[in-house]
PAKEMAR-484804 format. One line per 8 residues: their letters; for each residue x, y, z of C-alpha. Coordinates in Angstrom, 1 decimal, always signed. Layout:
% residues N
A> X,Y,Z ~ ...;
% end
This chain:
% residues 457
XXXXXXXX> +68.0,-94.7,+57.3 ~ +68.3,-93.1,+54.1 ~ +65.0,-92.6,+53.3 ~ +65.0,-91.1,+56.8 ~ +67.2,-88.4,+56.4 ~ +65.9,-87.5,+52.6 ~ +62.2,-86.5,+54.6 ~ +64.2,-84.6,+57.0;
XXXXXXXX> +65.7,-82.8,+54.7 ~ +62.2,-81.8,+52.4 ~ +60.6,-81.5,+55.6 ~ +63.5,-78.5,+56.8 ~ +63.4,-77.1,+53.0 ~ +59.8,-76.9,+53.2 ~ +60.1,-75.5,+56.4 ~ +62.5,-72.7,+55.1;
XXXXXXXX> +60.2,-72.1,+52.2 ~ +57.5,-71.3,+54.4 ~ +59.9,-69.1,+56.8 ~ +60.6,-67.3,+53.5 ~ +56.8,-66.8,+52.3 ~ +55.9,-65.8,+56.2 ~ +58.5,-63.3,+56.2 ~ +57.8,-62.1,+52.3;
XXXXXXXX> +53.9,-61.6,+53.8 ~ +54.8,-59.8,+56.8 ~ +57.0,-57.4,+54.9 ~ +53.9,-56.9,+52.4 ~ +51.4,-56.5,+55.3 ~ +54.1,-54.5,+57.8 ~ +56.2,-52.7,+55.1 ~ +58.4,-51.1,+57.5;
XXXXXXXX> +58.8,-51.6,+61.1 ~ +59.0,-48.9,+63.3 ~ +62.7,-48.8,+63.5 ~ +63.1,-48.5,+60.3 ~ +61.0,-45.7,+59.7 ~ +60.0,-43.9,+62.7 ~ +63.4,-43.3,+63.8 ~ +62.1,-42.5,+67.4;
XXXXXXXX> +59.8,-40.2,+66.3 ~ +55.9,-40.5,+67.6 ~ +53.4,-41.7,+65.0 ~ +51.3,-38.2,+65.1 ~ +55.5,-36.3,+63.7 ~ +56.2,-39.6,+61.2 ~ +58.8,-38.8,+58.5 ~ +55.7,-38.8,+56.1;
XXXXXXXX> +53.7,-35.9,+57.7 ~ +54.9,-32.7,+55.5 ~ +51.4,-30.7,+56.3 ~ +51.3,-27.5,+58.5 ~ +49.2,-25.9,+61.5 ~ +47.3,-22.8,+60.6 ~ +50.2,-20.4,+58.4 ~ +50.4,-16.9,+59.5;
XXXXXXXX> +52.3,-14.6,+57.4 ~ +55.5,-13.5,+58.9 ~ +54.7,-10.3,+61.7 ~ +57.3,-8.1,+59.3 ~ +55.8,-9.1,+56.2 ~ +51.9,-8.8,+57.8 ~ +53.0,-5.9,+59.4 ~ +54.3,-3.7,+56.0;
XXXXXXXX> +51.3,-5.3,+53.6 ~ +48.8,-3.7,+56.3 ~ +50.7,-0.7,+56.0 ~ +50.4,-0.3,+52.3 ~ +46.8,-1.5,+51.9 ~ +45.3,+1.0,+54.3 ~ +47.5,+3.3,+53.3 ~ +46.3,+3.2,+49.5;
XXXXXXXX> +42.8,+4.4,+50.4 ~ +41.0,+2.2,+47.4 ~ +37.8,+2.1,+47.3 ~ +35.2,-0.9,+47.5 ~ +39.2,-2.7,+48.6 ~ +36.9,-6.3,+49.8 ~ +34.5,-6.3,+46.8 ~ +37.5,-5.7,+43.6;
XXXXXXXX> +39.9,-8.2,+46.0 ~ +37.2,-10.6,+45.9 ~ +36.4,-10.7,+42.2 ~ +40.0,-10.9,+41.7 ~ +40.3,-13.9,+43.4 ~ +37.6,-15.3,+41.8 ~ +38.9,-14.4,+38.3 ~ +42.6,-15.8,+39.1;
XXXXXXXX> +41.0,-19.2,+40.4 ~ +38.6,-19.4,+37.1 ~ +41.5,-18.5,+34.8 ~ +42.4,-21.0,+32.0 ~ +45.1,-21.4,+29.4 ~ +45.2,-19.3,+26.2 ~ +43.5,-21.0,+23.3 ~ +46.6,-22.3,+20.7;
XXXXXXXX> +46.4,-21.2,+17.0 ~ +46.5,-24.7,+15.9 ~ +43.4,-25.8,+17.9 ~ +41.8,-22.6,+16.8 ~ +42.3,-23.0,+13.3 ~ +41.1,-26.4,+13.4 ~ +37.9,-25.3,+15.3 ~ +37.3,-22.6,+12.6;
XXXXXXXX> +37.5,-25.0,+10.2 ~ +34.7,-27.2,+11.7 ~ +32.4,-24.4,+12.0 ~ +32.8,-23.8,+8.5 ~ +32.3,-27.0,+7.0 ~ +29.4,-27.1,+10.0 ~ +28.2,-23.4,+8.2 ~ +28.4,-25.1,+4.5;
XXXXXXXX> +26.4,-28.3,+5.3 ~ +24.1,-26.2,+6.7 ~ +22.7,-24.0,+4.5 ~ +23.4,-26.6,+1.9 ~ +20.3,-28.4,+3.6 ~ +18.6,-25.6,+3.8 ~ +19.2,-24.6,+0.3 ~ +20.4,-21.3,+0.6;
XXXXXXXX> +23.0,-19.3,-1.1 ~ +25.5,-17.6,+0.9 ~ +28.8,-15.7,+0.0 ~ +32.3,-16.4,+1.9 ~ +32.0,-13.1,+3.9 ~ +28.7,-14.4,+5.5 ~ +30.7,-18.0,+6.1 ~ +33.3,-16.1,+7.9;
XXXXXXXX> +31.1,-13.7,+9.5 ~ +29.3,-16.5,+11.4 ~ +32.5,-18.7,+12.1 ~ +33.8,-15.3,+13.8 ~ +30.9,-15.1,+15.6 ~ +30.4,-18.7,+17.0 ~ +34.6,-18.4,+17.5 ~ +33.8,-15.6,+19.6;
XXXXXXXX> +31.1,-16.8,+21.7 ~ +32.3,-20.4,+22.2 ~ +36.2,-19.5,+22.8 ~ +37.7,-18.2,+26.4 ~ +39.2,-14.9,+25.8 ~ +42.8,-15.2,+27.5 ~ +44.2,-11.4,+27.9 ~ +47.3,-11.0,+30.0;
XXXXXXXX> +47.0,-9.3,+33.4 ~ +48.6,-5.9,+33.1 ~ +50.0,-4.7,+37.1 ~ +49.8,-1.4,+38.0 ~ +50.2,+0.2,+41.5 ~ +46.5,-0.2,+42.5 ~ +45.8,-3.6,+40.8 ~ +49.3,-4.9,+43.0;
XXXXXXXX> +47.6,-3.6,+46.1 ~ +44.3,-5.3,+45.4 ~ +46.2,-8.5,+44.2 ~ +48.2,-8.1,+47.8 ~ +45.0,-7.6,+49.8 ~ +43.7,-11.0,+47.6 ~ +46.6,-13.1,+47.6 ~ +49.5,-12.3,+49.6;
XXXXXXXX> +48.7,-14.4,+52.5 ~ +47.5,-17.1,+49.9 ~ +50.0,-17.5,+47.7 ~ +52.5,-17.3,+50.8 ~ +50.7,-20.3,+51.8 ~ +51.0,-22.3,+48.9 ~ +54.5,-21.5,+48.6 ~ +55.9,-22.2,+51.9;
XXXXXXXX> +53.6,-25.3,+52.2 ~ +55.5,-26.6,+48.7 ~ +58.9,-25.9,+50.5 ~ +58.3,-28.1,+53.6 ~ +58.2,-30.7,+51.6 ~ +62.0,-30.3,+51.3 ~ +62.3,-28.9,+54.0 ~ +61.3,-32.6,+55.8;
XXXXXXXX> +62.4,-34.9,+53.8 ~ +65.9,-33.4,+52.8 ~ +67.0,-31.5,+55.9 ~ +70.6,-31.6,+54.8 ~ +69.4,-29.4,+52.0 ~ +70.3,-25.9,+52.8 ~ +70.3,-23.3,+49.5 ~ +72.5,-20.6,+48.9;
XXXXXXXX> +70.5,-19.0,+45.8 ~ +67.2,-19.0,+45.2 ~ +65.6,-17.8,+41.7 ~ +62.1,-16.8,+41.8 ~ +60.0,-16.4,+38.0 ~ +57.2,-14.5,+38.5 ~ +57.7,-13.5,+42.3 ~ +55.0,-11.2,+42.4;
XXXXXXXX> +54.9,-9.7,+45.5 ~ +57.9,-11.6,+46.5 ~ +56.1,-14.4,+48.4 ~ +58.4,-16.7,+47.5 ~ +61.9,-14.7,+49.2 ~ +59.6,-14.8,+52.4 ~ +58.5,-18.3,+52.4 ~ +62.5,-19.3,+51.6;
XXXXXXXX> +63.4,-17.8,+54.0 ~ +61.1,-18.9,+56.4 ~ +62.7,-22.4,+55.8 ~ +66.1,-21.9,+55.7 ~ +66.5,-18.0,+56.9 ~ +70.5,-16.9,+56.5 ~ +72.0,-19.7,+54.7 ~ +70.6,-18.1,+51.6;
XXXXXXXX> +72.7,-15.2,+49.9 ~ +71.3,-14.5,+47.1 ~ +68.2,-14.1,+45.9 ~ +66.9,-12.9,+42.4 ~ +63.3,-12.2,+41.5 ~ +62.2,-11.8,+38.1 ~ +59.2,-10.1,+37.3 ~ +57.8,-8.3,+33.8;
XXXXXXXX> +55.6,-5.8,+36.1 ~ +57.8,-2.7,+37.3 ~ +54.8,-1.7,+39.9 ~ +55.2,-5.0,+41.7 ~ +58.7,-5.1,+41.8 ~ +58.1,-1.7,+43.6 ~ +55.7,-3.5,+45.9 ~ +57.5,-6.3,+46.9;
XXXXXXXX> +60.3,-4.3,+47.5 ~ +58.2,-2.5,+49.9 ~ +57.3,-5.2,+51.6 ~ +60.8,-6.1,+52.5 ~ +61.7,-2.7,+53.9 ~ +58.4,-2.5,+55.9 ~ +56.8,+0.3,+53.8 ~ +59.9,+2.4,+54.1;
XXXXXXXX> +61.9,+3.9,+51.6 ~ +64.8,+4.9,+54.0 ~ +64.5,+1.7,+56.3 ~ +67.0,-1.6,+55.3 ~ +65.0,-4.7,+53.8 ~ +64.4,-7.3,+56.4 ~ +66.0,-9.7,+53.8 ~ +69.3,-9.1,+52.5;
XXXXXXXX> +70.5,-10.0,+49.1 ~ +67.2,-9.7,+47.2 ~ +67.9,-8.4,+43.7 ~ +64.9,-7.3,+41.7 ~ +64.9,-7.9,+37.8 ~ +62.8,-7.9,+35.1 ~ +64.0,-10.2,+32.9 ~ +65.9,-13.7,+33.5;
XXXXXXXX> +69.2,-13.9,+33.8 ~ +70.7,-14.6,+30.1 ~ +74.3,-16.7,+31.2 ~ +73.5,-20.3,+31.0 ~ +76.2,-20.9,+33.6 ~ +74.1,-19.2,+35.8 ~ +72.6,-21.6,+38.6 ~ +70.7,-21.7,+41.5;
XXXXXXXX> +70.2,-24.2,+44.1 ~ +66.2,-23.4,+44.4 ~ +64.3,-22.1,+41.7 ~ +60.6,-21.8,+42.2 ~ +57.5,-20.6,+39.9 ~ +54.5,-19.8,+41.4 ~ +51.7,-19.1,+39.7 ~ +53.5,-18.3,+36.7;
XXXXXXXX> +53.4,-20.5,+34.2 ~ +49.6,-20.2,+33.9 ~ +50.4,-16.4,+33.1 ~ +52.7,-17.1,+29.6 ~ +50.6,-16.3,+26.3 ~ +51.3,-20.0,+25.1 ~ +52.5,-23.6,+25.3 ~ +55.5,-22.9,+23.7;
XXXXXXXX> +56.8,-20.1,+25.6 ~ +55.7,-21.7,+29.1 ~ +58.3,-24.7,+27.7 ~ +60.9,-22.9,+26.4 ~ +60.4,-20.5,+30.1 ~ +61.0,-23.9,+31.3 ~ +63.3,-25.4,+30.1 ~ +65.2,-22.0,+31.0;
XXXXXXXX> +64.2,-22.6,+34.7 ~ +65.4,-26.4,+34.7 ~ +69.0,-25.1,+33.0 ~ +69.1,-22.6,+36.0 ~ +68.2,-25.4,+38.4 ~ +71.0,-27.1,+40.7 ~ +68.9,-28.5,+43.0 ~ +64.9,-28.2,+43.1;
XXXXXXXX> +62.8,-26.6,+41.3 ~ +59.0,-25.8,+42.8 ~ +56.0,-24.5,+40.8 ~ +53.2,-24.2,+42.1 ~ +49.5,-23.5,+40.6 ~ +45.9,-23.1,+41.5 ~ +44.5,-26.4,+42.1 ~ +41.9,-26.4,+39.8;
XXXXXXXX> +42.2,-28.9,+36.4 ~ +43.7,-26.3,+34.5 ~ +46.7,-25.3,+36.8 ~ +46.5,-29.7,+37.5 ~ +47.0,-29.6,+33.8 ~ +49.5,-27.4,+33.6 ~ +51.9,-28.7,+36.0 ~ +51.7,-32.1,+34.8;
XXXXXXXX> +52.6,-30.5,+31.2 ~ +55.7,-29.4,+32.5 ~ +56.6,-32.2,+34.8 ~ +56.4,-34.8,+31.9 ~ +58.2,-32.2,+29.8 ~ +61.1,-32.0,+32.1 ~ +60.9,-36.0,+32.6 ~ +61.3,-36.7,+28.4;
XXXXXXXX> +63.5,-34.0,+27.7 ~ +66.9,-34.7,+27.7 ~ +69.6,-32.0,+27.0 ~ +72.9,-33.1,+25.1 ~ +73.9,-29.4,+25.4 ~ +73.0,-28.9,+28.3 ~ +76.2,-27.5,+31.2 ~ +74.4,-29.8,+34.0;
XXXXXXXX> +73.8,-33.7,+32.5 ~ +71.7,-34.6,+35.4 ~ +67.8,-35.1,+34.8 ~ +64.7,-34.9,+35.9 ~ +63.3,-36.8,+38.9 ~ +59.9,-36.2,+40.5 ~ +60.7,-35.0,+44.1 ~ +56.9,-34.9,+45.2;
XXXXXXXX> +54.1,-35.2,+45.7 ~ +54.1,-38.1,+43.1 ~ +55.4,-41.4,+44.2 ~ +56.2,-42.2,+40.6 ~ +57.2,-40.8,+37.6 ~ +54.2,-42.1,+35.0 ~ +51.1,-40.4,+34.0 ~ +49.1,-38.6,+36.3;
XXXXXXXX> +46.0,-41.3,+37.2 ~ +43.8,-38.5,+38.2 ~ +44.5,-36.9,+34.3 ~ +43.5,-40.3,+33.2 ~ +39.9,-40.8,+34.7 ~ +37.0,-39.9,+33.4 ~ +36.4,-37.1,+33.9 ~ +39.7,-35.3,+35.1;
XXXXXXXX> +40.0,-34.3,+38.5 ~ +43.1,-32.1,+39.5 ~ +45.3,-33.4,+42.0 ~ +45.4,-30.9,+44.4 ~ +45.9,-30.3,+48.0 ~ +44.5,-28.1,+51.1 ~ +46.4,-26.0,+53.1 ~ +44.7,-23.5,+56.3;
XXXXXXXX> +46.2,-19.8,+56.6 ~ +45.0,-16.6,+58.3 ~ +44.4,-14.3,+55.9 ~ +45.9,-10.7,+56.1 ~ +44.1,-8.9,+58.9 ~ +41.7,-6.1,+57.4 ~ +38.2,-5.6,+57.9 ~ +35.6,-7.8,+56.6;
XXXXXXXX> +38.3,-10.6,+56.1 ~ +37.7,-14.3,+57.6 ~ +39.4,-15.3,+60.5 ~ +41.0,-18.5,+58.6 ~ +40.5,-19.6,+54.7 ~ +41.8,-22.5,+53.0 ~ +44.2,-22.3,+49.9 ~ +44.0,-25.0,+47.4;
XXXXXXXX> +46.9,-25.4,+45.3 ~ +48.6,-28.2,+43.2 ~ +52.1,-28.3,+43.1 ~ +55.2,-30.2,+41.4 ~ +59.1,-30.4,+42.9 ~ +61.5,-31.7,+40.7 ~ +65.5,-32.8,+41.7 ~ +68.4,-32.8,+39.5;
XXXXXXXX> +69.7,-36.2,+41.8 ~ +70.4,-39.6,+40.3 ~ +66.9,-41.4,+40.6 ~ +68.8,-44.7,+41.5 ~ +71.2,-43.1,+44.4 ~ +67.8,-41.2,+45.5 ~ +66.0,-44.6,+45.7 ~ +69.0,-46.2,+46.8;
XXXXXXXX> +69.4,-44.0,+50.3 ~ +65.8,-43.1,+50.7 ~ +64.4,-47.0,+49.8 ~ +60.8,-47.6,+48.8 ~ +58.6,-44.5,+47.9 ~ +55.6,-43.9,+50.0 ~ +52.5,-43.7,+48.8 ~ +51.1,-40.0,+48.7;
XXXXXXXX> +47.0,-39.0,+50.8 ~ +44.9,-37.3,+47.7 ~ +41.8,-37.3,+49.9 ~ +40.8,-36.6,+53.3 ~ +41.7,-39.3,+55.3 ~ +38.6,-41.0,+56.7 ~ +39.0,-42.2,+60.5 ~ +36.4,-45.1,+61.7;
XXXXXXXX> +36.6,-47.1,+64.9 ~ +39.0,-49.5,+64.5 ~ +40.3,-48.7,+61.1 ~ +40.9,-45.6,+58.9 ~ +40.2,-45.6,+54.9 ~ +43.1,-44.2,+52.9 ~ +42.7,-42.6,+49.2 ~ +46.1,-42.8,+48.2;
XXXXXXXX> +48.7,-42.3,+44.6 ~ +50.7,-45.3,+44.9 ~ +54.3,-46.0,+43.3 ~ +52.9,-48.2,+40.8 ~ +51.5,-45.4,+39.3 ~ +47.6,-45.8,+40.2 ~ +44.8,-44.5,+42.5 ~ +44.3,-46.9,+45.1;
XXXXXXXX> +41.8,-47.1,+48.2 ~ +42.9,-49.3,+51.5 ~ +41.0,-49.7,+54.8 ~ +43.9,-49.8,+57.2 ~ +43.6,-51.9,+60.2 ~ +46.0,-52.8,+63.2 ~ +45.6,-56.3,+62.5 ~ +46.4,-56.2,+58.7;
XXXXXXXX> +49.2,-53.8,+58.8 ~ +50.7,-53.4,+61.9 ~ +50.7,-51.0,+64.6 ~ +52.7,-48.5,+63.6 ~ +51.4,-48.4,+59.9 ~ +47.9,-48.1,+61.6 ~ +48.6,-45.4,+63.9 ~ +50.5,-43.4,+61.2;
XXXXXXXX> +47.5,-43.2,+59.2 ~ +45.4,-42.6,+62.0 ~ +47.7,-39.7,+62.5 ~ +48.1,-38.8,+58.9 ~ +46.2,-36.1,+56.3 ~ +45.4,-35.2,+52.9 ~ +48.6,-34.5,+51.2 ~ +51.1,-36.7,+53.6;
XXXXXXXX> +52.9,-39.5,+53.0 ~ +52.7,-43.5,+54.0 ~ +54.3,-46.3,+54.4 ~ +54.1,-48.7,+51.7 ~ +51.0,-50.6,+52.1 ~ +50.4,-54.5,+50.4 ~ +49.2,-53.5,+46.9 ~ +47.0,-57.0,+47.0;
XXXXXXXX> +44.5,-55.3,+49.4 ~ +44.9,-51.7,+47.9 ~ +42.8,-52.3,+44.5 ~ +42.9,-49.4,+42.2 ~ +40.3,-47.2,+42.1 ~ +37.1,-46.9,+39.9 ~ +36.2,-43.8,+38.2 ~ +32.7,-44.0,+40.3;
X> +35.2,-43.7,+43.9;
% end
């Protein structure tokens, strides 16, 4: 009887054990079921999707930048917008003193050896004649873009609708995923042509009161204040409460619940004025802060710079105590895997727009843009009420009969690819992906199937 009851009992624990395992497996393979994070919602509108339809820009906005560019009568408008654009996109990051003084120091020694093989005798000005000359050749010559009225028209003509894209795009993403979020104040460095007020406003329209746009160019101040009041001086601005500045605002009590940098940080003469212009933003930051950069390597680079800035700097003096988190698009707060492959790619995403109506311009065009969000909330209560972190699309999503391959940036910090079926992940996991683009989010997916990827993928 006894020994009976003792293999009833290990038969029922092993029993439990393997209830345990099943269920541990299922939740691996099905990371979420559809009550838990579909919330009634239809696969194709999951709480992951943060991408949008075509953009247009705003009819006032689209309306007064038509007026202005016909109105300024500049000649061969298409070809300088064009060249412009490709300038901005090929634009890299000012050379630092240190690295340039090491460099010149390797051409020298490079110069010495040399002619020391050669056997020749040369003087110090010839030395420095050729370092300045290879210097000069070899190094990109950064200059600061200098605004004036007819530039900021071609730049509007280039890059309004673009840079409206980028932005706005960047602002769903809290938009969706925090829609108890609603900002008083927004601060936007380097607003340009004011893309920035527009896009807010888009999102959140009158809940916001105030709005401060800081800008070192006078002329496109002038613009974007145009632009608001539909090309007319006498006419009220469409948006209320935007105040034009050129300079930041010097209280360090001063706060905003958005702050947002686009394409700005790329525009500072070196790395350590675009961190102490950012640590300036962060101290100004009661909420989120949103840059935004081209998405080539170099504004990749950039915006990963100031993300892991933000993420090891803690502020003893600071008025607000909270730090950093990484809001999106990374599901995880360690290196960028796409920084460490070899070679670098930028992490960047795609987003369609109609482009400002004037002849010889495309009916749609694609901005390409990488971007960073960062939250002043408590990482644990963020995890805590919104649970696991999804992993992030970097790449087209690839849709086969019967399954669908995923490129994804997972939350343990690596590049992962994962052929998602019905069978091995569920129903609702399949048909999210199925439903699901470059730059959306999605559900957890088992991490044993999901091996990272190689530098050849």
């Amino acid at each position: 009887m006894a020994s009976t009851t003792h293999v009833a009992i290990v038969i029922c624990q092993k029993t439990s054990a393997l209830r345990i395992i099943c269920r541990r497996m299922s939740s691996a393979v099905h990371p979420q079921s559809q009550v838990d994070f579909l919330n009634g919602a239809p696969h194709r509108k999951h709480p992951g999707v943060t991408n949008l339809k075509t953009l247009r820009l705003p009819e006032q906005l689209q309306r007064a930048a038509q007026s202005i560019v016909l109105g300024a009568q500049i000649k061969g408008l298409s070809d300088r917008a064009q060249s412009l654009t490709q300038y901005l996109w090929s634009r890299k990051r000012p050379v630092e003193d240190l690295n340039l003084r090491k460099r010149a120091k390797s051409l020298e020694k490079l110069v010495l050896e040399n002619a020391k093989e050669r056997r020749e005798a040369i003087d110090g000005d010839y030395v420095k004649m050729k370092v300045l000359s290879e210097l000069k050749r070899t190094t990109y010559n950064w200059t600061p873009v200098r605004f004036d009225e007819e530039l900021g028209v071609v730049y509007m003509a280039a890059r309004l609708a673009g840079g409206y894209t980028a932005v706005r795009r960047a602002l769903n993403e809290i938009l969706v995923r925090d829609p108890s979020f609603a900002p008083q104040s927004l601060l936007d460095f380097g607003s340009g042509l004011g893309t920035a007020v527009w896009a807010s406003h888009s999102c959140w329209g009158d809940t916001l009161k105030e709005m401060v746009c800081v800008d070192s160019s006078g002329p496109m101040n002038v613009l974007a204040e145009r632009l608001l009041k539909d090309d007319d001086e006498k006419a009220a601005p469409h948006i209320k409460q935007v105040y034009f500045r050129q300079f930041l605002p010097v209280s360090p009590k001063v706060q905003f619940d958005l702050v947002v940098g686009a394409f700005s940080l790329s525009e500072l003469a070196s790395q350590k004025e675009r961190v102490e212009t950012l640590l300036t933003l962060w101290r100004k930051t009661s909420s989120y802060l949103v840059l935004v950069e081209n998405g080539t390597k170099e504004g990749h680079q950039i915006l990963m710079e100031a993300r892991d800035t933000l993420l090891k700097t803690q502020e003893q003096t600071s008025l607000d105590s909270r730090t950093a988190s990484v809001f999106a698009p990374c599901p995880h707060e360690m290196t960028c895997p796409k920084l460490a492959r070899l070679p670098a790619v930028p992490c960047n995403f795609h987003q369609h727009f109609h482009p400002l109506p004037l002849p010889g311009s495309p009916v749609r065009q694609t901005e390409t843009f990488s971007y960073v969000v960062l939250s002043r909330s408590d990482p644990k209560e963020e995890e805590a009420a919104a649970g696991p972190r999804w992993a992030r699309l970097v790449a087209p999503v690839l849709r086969r009969p019967r399954h669908v391959h995923c490129h994804t940036c997972n939350a343990d910090g690596q590049l992962h690819h994962t052929v998602v079926t019905r069978k091995k992940h569920g129903r609702d996991v399949y048909r999210c992906a199925r439903s699901s683009d470059w730059g959306d989010q999605l559900p957890i997916i088992q991490q044993e199937e999901a091996g990272p990827l190689s530098d050849s993928e």
